[in-house]
Residue frames as a rotation matrix with the C-alpha (Angstrom) as fourth column:
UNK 1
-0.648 0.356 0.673 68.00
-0.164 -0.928 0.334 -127.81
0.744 0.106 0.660 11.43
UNK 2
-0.942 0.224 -0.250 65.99
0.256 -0.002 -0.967 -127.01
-0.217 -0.975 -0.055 14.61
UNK 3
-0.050 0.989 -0.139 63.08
0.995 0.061 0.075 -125.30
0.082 -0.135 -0.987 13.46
UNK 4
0.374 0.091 -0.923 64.23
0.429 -0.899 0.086 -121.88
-0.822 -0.428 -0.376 15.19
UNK 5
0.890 0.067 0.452 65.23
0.412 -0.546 -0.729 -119.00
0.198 0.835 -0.514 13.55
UNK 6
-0.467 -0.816 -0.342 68.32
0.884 -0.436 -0.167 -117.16
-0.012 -0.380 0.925 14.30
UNK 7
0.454 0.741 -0.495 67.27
0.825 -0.559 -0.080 -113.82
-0.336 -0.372 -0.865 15.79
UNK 8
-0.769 -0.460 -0.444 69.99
-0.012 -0.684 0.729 -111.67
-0.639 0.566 0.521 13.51
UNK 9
-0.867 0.448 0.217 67.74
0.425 0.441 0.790 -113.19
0.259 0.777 -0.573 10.92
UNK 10
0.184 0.920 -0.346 64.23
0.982 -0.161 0.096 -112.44
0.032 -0.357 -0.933 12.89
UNK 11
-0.126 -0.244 -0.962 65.82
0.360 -0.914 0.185 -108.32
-0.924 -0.323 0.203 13.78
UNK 12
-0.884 -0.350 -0.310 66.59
-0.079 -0.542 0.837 -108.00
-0.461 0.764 0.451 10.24
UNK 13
-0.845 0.451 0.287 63.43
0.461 0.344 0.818 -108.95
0.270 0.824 -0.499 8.73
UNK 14
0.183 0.950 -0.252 61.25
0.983 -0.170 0.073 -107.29
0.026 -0.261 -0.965 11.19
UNK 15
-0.170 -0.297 -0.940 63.15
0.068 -0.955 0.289 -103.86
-0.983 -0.015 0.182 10.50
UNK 16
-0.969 -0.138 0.205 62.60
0.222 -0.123 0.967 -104.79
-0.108 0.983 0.150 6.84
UNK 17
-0.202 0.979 0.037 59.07
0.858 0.159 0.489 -105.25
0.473 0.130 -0.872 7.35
UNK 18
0.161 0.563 -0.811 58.93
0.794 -0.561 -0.232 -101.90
-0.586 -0.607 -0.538 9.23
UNK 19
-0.683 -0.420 -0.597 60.74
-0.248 -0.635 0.732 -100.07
-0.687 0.648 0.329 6.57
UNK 20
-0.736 0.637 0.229 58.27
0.346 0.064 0.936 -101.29
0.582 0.768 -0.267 3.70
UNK 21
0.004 0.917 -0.399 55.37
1.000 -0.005 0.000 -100.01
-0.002 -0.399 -0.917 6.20
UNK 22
-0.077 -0.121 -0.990 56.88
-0.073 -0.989 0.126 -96.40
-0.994 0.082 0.068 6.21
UNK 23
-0.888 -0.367 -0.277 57.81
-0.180 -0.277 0.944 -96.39
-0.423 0.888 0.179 2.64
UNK 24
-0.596 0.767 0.237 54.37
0.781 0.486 0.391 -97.91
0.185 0.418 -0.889 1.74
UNK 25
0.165 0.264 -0.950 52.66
0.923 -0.382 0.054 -95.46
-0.348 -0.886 -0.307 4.06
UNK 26
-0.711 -0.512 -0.482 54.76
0.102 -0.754 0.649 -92.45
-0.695 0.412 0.588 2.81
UNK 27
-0.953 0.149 0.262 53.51
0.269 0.029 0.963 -93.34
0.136 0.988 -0.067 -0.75
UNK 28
-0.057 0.911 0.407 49.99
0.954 -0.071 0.292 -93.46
0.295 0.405 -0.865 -0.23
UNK 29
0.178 0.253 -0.951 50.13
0.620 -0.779 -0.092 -90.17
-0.764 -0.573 -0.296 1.92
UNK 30
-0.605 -0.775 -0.184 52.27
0.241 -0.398 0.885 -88.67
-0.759 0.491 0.428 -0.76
UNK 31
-0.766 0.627 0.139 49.69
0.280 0.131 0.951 -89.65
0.578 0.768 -0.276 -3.85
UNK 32
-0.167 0.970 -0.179 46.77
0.985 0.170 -0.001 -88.91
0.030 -0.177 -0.984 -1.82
UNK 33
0.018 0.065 -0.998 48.02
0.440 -0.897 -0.050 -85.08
-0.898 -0.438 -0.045 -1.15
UNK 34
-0.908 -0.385 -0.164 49.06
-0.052 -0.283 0.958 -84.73
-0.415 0.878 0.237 -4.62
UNK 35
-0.583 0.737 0.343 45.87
0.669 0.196 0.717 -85.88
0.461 0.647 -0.607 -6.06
UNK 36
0.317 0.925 -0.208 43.71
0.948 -0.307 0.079 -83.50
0.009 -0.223 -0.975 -3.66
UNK 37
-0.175 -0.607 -0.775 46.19
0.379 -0.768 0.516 -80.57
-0.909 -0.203 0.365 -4.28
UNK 38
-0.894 -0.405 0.190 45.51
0.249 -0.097 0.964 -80.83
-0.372 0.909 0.188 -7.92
UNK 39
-0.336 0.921 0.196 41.79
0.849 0.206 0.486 -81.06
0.408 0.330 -0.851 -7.74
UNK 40
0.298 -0.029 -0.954 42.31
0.698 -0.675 0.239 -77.86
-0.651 -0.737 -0.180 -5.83
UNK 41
-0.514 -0.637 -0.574 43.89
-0.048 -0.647 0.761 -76.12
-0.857 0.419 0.301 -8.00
UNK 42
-0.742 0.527 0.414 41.72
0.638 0.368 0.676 -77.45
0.204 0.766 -0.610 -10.94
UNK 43
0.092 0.973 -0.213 39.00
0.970 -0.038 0.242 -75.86
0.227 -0.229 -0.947 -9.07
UNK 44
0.120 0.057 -0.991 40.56
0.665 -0.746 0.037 -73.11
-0.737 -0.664 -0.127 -8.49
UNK 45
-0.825 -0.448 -0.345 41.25
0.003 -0.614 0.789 -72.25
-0.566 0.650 0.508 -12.10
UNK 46
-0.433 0.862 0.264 37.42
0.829 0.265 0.493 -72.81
0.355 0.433 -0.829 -12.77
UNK 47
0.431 0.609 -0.666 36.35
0.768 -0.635 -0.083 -70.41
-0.473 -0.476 -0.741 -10.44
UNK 48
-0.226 -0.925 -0.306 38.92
0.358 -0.371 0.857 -68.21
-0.906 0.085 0.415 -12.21
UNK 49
-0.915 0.273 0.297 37.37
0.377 0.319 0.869 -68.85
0.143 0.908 -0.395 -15.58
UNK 50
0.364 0.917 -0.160 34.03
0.930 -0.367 0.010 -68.02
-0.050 -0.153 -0.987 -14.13
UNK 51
0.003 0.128 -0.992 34.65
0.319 -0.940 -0.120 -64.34
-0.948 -0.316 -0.043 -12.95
UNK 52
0.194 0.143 0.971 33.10
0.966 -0.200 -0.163 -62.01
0.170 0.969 -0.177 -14.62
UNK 53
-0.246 -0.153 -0.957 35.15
0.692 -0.719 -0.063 -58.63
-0.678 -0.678 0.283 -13.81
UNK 54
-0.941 0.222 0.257 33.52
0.007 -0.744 0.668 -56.50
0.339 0.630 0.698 -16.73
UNK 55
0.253 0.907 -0.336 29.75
0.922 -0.120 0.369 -57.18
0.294 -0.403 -0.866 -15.09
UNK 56
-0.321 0.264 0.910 28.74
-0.348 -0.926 0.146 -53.56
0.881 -0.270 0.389 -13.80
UNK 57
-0.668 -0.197 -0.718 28.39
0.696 0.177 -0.696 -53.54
0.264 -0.964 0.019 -10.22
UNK 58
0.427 0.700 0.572 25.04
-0.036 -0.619 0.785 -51.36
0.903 -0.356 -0.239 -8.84
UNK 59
-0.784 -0.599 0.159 25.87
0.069 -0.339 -0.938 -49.47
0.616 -0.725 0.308 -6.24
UNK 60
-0.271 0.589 -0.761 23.63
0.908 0.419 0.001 -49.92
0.319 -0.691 -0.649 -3.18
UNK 61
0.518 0.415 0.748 21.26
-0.094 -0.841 0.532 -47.01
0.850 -0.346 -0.397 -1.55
UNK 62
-0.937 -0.314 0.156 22.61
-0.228 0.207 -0.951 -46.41
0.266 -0.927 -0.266 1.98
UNK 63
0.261 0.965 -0.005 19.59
0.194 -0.047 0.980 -47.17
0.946 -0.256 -0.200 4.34
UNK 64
-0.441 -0.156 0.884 19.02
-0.650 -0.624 -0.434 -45.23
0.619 -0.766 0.174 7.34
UNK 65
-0.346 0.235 -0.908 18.44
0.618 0.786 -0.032 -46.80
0.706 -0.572 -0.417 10.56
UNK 66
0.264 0.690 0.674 16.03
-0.482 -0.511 0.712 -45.75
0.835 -0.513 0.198 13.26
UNK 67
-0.603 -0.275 -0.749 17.06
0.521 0.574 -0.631 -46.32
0.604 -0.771 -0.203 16.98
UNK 68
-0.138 0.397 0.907 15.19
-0.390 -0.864 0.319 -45.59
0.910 -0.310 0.274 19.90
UNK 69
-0.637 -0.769 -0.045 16.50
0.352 -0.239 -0.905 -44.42
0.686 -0.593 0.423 22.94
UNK 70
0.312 0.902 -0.299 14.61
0.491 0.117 0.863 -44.66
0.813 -0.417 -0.406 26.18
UNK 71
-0.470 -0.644 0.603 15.10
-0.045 -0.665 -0.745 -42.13
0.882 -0.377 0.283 28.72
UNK 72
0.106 0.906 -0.410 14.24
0.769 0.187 0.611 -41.88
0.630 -0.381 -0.677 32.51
């Protein structure tokens, strides 16, 4: 034995090692959307829970507005 590697050997292992970096990679992206999709949604079915659509609703006065218009 020399020491060296054979470089079939060195190709394959550094395509393995790039495949486990996607697939790693992938995963966390994967779990990280899921988890902030859910806490979304979580939050949205709170706010949901909150409305109150029987509450009367007061209707606002209009209010007039006063402009004034300079002539020359």
């Amino acid at each position: 034995m020399e020491g060296k590697m054979n470089p079939f050997f060195v190709l394959v292992g550094m395509y393995a090692g790039f495949a486990a970096l996607l697939f790693t990679s992938g995963y966390i992206y994967k779990t990280t959307r899921d988890r902030r999709n859910r806490a979304n949604e979580e939050h949205e079915k709170e706010k949901q829970r909150k409305l109150d659509f029987d509450r009367k609703v007061e209707e606002s006065k209009p209010q007039t507005r006063h402009t004034t218009v300079a002539v020359r």
